[in-house]
C-alpha positions as CSV (number, residue, x, y, z in Angstrom):
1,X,6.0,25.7,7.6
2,X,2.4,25.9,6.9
3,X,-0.1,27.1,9.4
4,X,-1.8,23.4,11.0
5,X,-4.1,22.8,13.7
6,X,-1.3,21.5,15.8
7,X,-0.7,23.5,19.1
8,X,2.6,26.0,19.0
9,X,3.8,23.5,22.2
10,X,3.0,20.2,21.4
11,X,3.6,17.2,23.9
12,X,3.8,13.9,23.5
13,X,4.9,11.7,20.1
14,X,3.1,12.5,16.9
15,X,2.7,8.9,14.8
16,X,3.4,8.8,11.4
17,X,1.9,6.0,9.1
18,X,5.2,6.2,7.0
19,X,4.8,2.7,3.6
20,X,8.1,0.6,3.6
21,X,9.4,2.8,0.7
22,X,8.9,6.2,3.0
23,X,10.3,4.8,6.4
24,X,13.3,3.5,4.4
25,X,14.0,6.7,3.2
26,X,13.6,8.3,6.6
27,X,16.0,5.8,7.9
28,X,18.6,6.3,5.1
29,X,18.6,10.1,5.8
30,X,18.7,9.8,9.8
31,X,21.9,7.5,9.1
32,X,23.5,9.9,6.6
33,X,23.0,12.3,9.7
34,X,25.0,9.9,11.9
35,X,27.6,8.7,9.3
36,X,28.4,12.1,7.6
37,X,32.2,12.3,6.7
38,X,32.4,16.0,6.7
39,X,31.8,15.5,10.8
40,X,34.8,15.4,13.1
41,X,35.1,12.1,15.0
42,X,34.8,13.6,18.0
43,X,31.7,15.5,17.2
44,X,28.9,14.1,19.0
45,X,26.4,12.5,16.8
46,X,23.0,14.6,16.2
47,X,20.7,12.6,18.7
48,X,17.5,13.2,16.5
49,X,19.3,11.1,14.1
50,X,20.1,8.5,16.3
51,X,16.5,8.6,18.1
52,X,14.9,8.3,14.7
53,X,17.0,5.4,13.4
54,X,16.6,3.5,16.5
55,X,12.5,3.7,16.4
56,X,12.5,3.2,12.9
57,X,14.6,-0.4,13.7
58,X,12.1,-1.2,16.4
59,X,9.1,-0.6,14.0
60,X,8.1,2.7,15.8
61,X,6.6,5.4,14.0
62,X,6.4,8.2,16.6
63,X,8.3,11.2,16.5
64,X,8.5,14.3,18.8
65,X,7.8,17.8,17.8
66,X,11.7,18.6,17.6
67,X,12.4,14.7,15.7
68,X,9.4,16.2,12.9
69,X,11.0,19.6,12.4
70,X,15.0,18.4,12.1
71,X,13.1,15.5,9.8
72,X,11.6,18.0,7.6
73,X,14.6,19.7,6.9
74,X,16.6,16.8,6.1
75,X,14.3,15.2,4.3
76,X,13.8,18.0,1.8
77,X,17.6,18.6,1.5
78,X,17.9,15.3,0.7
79,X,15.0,15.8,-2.0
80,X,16.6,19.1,-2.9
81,X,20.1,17.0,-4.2
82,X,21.3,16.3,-7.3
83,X,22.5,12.9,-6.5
84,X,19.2,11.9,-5.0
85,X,17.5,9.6,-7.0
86,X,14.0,10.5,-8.6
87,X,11.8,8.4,-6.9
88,X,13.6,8.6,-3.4
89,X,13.7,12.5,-3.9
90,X,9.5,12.4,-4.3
91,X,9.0,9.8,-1.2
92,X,11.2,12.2,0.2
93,X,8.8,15.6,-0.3
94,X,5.9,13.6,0.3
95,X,7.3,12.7,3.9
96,X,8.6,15.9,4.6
97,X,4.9,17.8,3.5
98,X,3.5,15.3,5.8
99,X,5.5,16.7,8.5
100,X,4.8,20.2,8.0
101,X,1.2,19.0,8.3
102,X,1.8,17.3,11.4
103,X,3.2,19.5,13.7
104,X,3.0,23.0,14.7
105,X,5.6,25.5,12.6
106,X,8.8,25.2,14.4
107,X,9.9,28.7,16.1
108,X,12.1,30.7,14.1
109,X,15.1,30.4,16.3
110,X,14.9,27.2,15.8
111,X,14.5,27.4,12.1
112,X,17.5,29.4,12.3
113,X,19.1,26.9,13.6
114,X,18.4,24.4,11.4
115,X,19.4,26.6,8.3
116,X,22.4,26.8,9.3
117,X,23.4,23.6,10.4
118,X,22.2,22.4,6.9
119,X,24.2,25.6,5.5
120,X,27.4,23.8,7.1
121,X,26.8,20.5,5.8
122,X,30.0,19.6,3.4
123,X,27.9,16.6,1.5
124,X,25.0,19.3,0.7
125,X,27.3,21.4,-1.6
């Protein structure tokens, strides 16, 4: 992630003015988070997901630093995919550049992390 004017520790919900096209596609890749296949039953759902599908339902716009870096990522794999359509894949970038500029550079442990949870992913191959 870019260098922003964000603090490295930020508290408190960042807002996001997201158009109906954008916070649809935010939704559709928070519930491919909760409904992916490759995922055992039993494997508890990734909560960021389920946070960010449940504001996005309730008309919310906020998201936490944590929500805006597991975002990010998903959003641009889901850009990054063949099967993505055109125009979804650019709402896509545009929402997950916007999140780069709106929070602080997540730590590299954490983007790490992230890498290799996407690395797992079965429906990314």
């Amino acid at each position: 992630m870019s260098t922003t004017n964000r603090p490295r520790s930020q508290t408190g919900p960042t807002c996001l003015d997201l158009s109906r096209a954008e916070a649809w596609v935010v939704h559709h890749v928070a519930l491919s988070a909760l409904t992916d296949d490759g995922e055992s039953s039993h494997a508890p759902q990734p909560w960021w997901a389920l946070e960010t599908a449940q504001k996005l339902e309730a008309g919310v716009r906020s998201f936490t630093q944590f929500e805006g870096w597991r975002l990010r990522v998903e959003l641009l794999a889901y850009a990054a995919d063949l099967s993505t359509p055109d125009g979804d894949a650019a709402v896509a970038r545009t929402v997950g550049d916007r999140l780069e500029r709106s929070f602080a550079p997540a730590p590299p442990a954490i983007e790490n992390d992230m890498a290799v949870d996407q690395a797992l992913r079965p429906d990314l191959d």
